[in-house]
N, C-alpha and C positions, 0 to 999 in steps of 0.2 A: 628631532624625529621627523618622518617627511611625513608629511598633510596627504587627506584623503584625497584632494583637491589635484596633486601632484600625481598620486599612485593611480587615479583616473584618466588623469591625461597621458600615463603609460599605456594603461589598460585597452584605452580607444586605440592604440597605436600596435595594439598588439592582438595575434590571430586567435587568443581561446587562453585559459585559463588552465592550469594544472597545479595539482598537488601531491604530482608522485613522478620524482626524478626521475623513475626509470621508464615514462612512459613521455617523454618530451619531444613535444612537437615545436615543428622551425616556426620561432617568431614569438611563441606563447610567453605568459607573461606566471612564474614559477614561485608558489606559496610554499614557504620553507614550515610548513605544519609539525609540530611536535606529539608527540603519542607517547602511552611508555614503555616502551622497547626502540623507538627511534629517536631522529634529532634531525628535521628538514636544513636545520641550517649547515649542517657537516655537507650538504650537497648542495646549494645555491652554486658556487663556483661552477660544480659539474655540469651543473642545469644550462649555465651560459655556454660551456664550450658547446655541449648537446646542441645549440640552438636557442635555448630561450631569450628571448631579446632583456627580459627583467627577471629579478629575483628579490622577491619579499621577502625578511629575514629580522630577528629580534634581541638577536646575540651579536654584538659588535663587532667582535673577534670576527665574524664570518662578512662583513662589511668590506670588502678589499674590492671593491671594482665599484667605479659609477654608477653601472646600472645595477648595483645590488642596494637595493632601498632598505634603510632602516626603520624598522616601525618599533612603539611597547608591544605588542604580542600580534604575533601573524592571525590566528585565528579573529583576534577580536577584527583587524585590517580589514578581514577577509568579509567577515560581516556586514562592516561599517561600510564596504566598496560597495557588496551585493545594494544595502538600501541604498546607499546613493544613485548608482545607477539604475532600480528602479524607480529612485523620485525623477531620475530625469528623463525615464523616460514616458511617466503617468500615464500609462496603459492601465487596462481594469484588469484585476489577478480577481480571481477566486480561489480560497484556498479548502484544501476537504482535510478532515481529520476525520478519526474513528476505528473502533476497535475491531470490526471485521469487515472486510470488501470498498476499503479506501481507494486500492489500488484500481483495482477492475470499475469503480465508479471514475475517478477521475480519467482512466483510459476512454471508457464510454461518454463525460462530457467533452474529452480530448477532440475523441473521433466525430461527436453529430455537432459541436462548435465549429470546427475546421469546414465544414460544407457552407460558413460565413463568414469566417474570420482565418485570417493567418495567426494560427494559436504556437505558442511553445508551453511545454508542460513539463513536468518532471517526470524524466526517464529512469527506469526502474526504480527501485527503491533507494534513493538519493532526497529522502524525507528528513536527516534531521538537522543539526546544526552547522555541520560542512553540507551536506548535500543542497539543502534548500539555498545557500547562498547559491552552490555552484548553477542550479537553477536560475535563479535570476540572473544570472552572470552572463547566461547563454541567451538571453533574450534580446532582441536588439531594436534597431531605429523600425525595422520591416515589421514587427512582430503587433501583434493590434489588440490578442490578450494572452493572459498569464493563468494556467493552470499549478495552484503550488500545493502537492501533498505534504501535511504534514504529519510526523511519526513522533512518539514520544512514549517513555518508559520510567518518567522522574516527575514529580513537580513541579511544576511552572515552566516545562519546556514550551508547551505551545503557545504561551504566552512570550516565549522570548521570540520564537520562530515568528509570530505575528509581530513584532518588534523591526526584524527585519524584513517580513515581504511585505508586512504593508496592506492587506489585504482589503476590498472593496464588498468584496459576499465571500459566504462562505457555507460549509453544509457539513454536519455532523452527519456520518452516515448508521452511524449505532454505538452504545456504549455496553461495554462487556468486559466479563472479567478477565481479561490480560494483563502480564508485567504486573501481578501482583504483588510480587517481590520487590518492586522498583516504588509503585504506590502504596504500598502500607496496608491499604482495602480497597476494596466495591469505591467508598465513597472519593478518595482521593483520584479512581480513576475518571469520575463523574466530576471533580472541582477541574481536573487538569482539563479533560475535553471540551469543557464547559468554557475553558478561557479563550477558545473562538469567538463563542459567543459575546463573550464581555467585549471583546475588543473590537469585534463587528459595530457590536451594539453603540461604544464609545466614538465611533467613527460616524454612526450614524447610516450605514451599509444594510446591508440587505440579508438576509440569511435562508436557506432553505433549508425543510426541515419533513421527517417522515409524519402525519399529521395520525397514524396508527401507531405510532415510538410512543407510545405519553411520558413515557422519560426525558426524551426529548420535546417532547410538547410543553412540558413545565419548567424546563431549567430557561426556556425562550420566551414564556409567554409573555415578559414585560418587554418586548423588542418591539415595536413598532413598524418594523419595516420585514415581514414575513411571507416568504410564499411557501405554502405545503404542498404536499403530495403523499398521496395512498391511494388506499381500497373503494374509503368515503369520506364526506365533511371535506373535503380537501381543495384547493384551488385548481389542482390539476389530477385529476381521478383515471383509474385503470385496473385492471384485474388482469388475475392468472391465464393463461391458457397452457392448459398442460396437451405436450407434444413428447413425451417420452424419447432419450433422457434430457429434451431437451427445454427450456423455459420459454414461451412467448407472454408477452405482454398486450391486451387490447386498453388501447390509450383512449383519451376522450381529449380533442380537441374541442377549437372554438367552431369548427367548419365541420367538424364528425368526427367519425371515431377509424381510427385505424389501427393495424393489427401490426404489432411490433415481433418480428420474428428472427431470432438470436442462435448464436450456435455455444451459449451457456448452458452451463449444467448446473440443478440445483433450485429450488424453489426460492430459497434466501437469495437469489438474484434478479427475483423480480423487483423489489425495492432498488436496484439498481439502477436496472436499465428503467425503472420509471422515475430515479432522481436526474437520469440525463438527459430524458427525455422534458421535464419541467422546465431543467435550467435552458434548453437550446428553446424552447417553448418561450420562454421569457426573454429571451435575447432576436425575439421573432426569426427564428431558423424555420426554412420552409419543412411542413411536417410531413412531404415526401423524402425530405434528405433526409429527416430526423431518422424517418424508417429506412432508408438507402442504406445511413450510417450504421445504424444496429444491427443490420444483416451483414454486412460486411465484416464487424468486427470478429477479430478472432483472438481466443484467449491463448496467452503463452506463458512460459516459466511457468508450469504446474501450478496455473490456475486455474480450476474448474475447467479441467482439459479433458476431450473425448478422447482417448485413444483406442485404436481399432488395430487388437494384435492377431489374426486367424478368426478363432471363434470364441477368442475374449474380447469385452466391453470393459474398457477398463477408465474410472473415473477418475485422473492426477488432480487432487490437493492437496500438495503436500508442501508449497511455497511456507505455509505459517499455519499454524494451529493454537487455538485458546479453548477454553470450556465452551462458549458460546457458537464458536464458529463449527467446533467440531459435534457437539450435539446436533446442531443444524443442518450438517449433511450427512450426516449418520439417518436424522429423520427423513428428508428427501431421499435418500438413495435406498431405502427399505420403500419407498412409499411409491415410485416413482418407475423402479425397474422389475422387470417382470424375468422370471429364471432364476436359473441358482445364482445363490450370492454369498462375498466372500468380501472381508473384514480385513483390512491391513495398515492397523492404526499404530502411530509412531508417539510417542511423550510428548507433551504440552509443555512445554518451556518455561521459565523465568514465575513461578507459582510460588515461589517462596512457599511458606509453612498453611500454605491454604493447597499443597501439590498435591499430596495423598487423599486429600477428602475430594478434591477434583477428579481425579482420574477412577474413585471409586465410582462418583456420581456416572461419569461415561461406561462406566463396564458395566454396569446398574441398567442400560440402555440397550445394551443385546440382549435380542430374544432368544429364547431357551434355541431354540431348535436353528438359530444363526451360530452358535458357540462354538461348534466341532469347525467352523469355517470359518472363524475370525483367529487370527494371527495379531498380538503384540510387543511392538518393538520399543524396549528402552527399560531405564531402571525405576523409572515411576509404575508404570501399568505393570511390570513385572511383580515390582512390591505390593503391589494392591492385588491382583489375579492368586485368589487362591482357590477356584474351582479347578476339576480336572481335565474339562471341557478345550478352553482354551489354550491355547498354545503361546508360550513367551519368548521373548529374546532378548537378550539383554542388549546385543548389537546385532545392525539390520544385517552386517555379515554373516550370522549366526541364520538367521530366516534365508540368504540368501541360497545356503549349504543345504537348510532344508529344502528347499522348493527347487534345487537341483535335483534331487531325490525322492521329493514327492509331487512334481510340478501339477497345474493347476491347466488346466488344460479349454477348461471353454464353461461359460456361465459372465459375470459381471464382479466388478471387481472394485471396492471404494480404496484407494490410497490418501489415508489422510495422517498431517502430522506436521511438528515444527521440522525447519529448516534442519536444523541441529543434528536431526536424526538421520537423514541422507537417505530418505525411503525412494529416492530415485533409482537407487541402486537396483531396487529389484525388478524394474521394467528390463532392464534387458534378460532377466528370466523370465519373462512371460511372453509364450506365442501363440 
């Protein structure tokens, strides 16, 4: 079997990483990955005429050229490469987990770290066991730190992901009821999130942490090496400033206070942008970039997105949705936007046998006289909706036929919902 040692010194030699034949670039070095419905190793050969200078492979049979390397299981390879090459390259990674707004916080340390550091991070959601490797894969001799999201929906995944990146600090950005299905309950989702922390903690690393979460306050408090941030009590303190529909933050430096102004939506994102404003705070980032950085950013893929169609306001979140996340902007976007307003809430995903009392709990949250304007999509909130008020669908096609026919013409608009449900679809009905 060839050594990690070996498949490294291919790696160096070669222009980028791939795990999907049909996307082969000249020189790249080609993970023959198994799934079940496919088999990478039937295409290693292909990979090479394609271009790829190597091809990783764990089925012998598919072994017929030099540069196709045999390993016991590509995935495990893949892994074992990604650590290697970041112990060699000992750079400091911070890694973020957590149940709502992992993405958009590691985007915002991405963005106000880069005003000091040449950072690589993890691009899009390429959080779990392939993706975090592919992430470290992509970092190089240039790169000075390491941003690594990580996702999880099982037991002891974050613990394995931390296995592989290695991590130096890390930040729990909230825990909530997600992937309940996957964790059994509430608590298993708390032991898994929680395995940053232990392994921070084991390393002897640093952790930051929201010092207003006390859920997070108490799964950390035997850590030694802590910096917080919130409201109060915190190491690094700031408050709201509400700018309709959009979030600012006023931060408290060591030199004064300044006004962090964002083009987020949503109140649940001011612990955001004041977890990336701590950690660039700590890594002494001048706190005019800090605030440079945070203006600048802008949210994408139906995250906490403004979109301005005519004389709708319409708010896209509709990337992921959980109990927690979706309460949260259901309360912002009643609390926040002024005019009429309209409801177009998609199913909560992966809830296993807690699905129906969840989605009860959310329809339990519009108020009487929001009802005739809230529209939902999917077979959970249909099953639960037995008023006559709201309006159901069981697929967003079905909503989409309607609102050809009854379009919605001008007021504010919340789009929220799992991935799964495709409530993107109905933006191009709205003008």
């Amino acid at each position: 079997m060839t050594s990690i040692e070996t498949i490294y010194g291919c790696f160096l030699k070669s222009t980028q990483v791939s795990t999907d034949s049909r996307k082969i670039e000249n020189g790249c070095i080609f993970f023959a990955l198994k799934g079940a419905n496919f088999n990478g190793n039937k295409y290693a050969y292909d990979a090479l005429k394609k271009g790829a200078a190597y091809a990783i492979v764990d089925e012998a049979e598919y072994a017929t050229d030099d540069k196709i390397l045999l390993v016991d299981n590509v995935l495990t390879a893949l892994q074992q490469l990604a650590h290697y090459h970041r112990k060699q390259l000992g750079l400091p990674i911070l890694a973020i987990t957590g149940t709502n707004g992992k993405t958009t916080t590691k985007e915002l340390i991405s963005t106000v770290l880069a005003k000091k550091f040449k950072v690589s991070f993890t691009q899009g959601n390429l959080n779990n066991h392939i993706g975090v490797p592919l992430t470290l894969l992509a970092m190089d001799k240039n790169t000075e730190f390491g941003v690594v999201e990580m996702g999880a929906n099982h037991p002891g995944e974050i613990a394995d992901l931390c296995k592989i990146a290695d991590p130096d600090f890390g930040i729990i950005t909230n825990i909530g009821r997600a992937h309940l299905e996957g964790f059994g309950s509430f608590e298993g989702v708390i032991k898994t999130k929680g395995e940053l922390y232990d392994y921070i903690g084991k390393k002897n690393g640093v952790i930051f942490y929201n010092a207003d979460n006390k859920l997070l306050e108490e799964i950390g408090e035997a850590l030694p090496k802590r910096i917080s941030y919130g409201k109060e009590n915190a190491s690094f303190t700031g408050e709201t400033i509400q700018s309709p529909p959009f979030i600012h933050v006023k931060a408290n430096f060591k030199k004064g206070v300044l006004y962090l102004n964002s083009n987020l939506i949503g109140d649940f994102n001011f612990e955001n942008i004041l977890a990336a404003a701590c950690i660039a705070n700590y890594f002494d980032v001048d706190p005019l970039k800090i605030q440079q950085a945070i203006k600048e950013y802008q949210p994408t893929n139906n995250r906490s997105q403004l979109i301005n169609k005519g004389e709708l306001k319409i708010i896209m979140d509709a990337y992921n949705a959980n109990p927690t996340s979706m309460a949260a902007s259901i309360e912002s976007f009643l609390e926040n936007l002024k005019g009429d307003k309209y409801l177009i809430l998609g199913d909560m995903l992966e809830l296993g046998e807690y699905s129906e009392d969840e989605h009860t709990k959310i329809v339990k949250l519009i108020p009487e006289d929001l009802k005739s304007s809230t529209f939902l999509v999917g077979k959970e909130f249909t099953k639960v909706n037995t008023g006559d008020s709201i309006k159901s669908f069981i697929h967003v096609d079905e909503l989409c036929a309607y609102l050809r026919s009854e379009p919605i013409k001008n007021g504010n608009i919340l789009i929220k919902g799992s991935r799964g449900i495709q409530l993107e679809k109905v933006l191009d009905l709205l003008n």
